[in-house]
N, C-alpha and C positions, 0 to 999 in steps of 0.2 A: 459663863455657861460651860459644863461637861463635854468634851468631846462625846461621849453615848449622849448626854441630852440634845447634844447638836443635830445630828444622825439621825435621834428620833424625831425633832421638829420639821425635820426635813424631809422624814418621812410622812408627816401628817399632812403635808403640802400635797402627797403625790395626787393626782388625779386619779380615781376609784379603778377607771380600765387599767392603769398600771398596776398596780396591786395585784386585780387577778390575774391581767398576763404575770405578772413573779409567781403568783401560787400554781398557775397551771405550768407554767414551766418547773417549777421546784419540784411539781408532783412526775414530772418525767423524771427527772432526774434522779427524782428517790426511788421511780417503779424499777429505771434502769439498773442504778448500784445497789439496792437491796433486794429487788425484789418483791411481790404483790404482799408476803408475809411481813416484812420490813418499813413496808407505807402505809404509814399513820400520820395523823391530823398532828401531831408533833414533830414525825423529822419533817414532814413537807414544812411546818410553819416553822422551822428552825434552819432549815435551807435558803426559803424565800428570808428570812430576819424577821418574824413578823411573831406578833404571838398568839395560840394558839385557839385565844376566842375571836381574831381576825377572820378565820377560814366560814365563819356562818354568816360572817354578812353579805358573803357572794358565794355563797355555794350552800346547798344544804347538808352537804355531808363530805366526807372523802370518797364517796362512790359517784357525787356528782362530780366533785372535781377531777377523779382518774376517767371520767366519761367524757369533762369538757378538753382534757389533755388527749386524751385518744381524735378529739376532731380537730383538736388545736396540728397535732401531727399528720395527720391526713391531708388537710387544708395547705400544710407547708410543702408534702410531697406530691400533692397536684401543683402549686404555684411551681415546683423545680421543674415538673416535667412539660406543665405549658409552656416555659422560658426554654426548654428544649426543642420543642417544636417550632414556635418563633426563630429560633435560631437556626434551625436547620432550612429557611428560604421557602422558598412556594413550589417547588417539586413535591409531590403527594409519598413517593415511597419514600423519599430523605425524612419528611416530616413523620412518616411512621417509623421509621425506623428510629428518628430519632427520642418519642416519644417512648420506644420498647426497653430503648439501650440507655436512658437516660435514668436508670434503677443500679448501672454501675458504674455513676460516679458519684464526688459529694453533691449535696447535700444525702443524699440518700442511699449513698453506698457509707455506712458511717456503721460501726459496732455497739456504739451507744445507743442507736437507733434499734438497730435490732433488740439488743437489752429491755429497750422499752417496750419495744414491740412483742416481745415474746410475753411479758407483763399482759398487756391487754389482752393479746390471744389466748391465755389461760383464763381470760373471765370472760370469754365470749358465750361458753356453754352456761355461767352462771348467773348471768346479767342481762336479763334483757334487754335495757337500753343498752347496753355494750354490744350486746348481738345486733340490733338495730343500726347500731353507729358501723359495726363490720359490715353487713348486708349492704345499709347504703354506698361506702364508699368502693367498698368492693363492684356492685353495679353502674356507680358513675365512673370507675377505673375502664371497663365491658365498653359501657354506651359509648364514650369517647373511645375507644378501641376501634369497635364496629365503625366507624363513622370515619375512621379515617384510612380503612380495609377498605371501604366502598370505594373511599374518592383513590385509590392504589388500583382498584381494579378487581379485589377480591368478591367470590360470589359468596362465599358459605361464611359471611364475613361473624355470627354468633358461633357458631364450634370453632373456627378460626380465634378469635376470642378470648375461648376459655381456654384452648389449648394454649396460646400462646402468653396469656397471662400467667398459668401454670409453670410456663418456662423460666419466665420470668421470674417469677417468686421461688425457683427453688436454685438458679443462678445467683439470686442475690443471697438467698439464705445461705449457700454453700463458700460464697465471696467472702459475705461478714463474716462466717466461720472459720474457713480456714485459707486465706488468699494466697497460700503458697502452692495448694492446689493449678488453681490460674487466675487469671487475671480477666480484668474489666475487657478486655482488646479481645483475648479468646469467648469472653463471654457473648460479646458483641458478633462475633465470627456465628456463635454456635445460632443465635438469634436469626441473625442476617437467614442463615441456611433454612431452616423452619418455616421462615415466614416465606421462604421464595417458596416451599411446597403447598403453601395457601394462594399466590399471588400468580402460578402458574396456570 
């Protein structure tokens, strides 16, 4: 036998959920290094290895699969920032702050990420299961916000919330942009400050 025939026997073993975690992950990676104009159901299936009438039997199209990689990413950056939480102890304002400050470092302080993420954000306005997938995780980002302003002591814990997600998102965005600017430690600092004006 072929080393490629080997390769591919042993890709026909894989288990069906491996396959589409490769495809959803492939289709990050193509949205990140090309761009929303540049991901097609051929580089994604030429990234993942696979060939490109693979992508239909778990997905219906490329608009499903950059919708199931848009939650596949979401899902990774709640799992980074609950393992922040946990880690910062049963103090309520450590656990919050840890959950705020926890957007600049990896897993989720990463350029790639952004890459991707700037991908999805330009089909938000044109997709509405995209817009659906940002809406939800955008308000389960709030809920658990809210929830942990309360147990810290905050009252106005929803405009609390949205302001301080806001901070959040444009400390990381200016991070992954240009980190000579400053760093995760000052970002951390500016966070800290903000929230103590909620927390007062």
């Amino acid at each position: 036998m072929t080393e490629g025939a080997s390769r591919r026997a042993a890709f026909t073993r894989e288990h069906p959920d491996v396959r589409r975690q490769a495809l959803v992950a492939a289709a990050e990676a193509v949205l990140a290094r090309e761009g929303v104009g540049g991901t097609s159901v051929r580089a994604i299936c030429a990234e993942a290895g696979v060939s490109p009438g693979l992508l239909r039997h778990y997905f219906e199209g490329v608009d499903d699969l950059i919708a199931a990689a848009y939650e596949a990413v979401g899902q990774r950056i709640d799992a980074a920032l609950e393992a922040a939480i946990e880690a910062a102890g049963p103090g309520p304002r450590d656990r919050l702050l840890a959950y705020l400050t926890a957007s600049f470092a990896p897993p989720v302080l990463d350029p790639r990420l952004l890459a991707a993420w700037i991908g999805f954000w330009s089909l938000v306005k044109t997709k509405p299961r995209m817009a659906a997938i940002h809406a939800a995780s955008y308000a389960a980002f709030r809920i658990r916000l809210e929830t942990l302003l309360a147990d810290a002591g905050a009252r106005e814990t929803r405009l609390a919330a949205i302001a301080l997600t806001a901070t959040v998102d444009g400390l990381w965005l200016e991070l992954c942009l240009d980190p000579a600017t400053f760093g995760p430690d000052a970002a951390t600092r500016i966070v800290a400050r903000a929230l103590e004006s909620w927390l007062a």
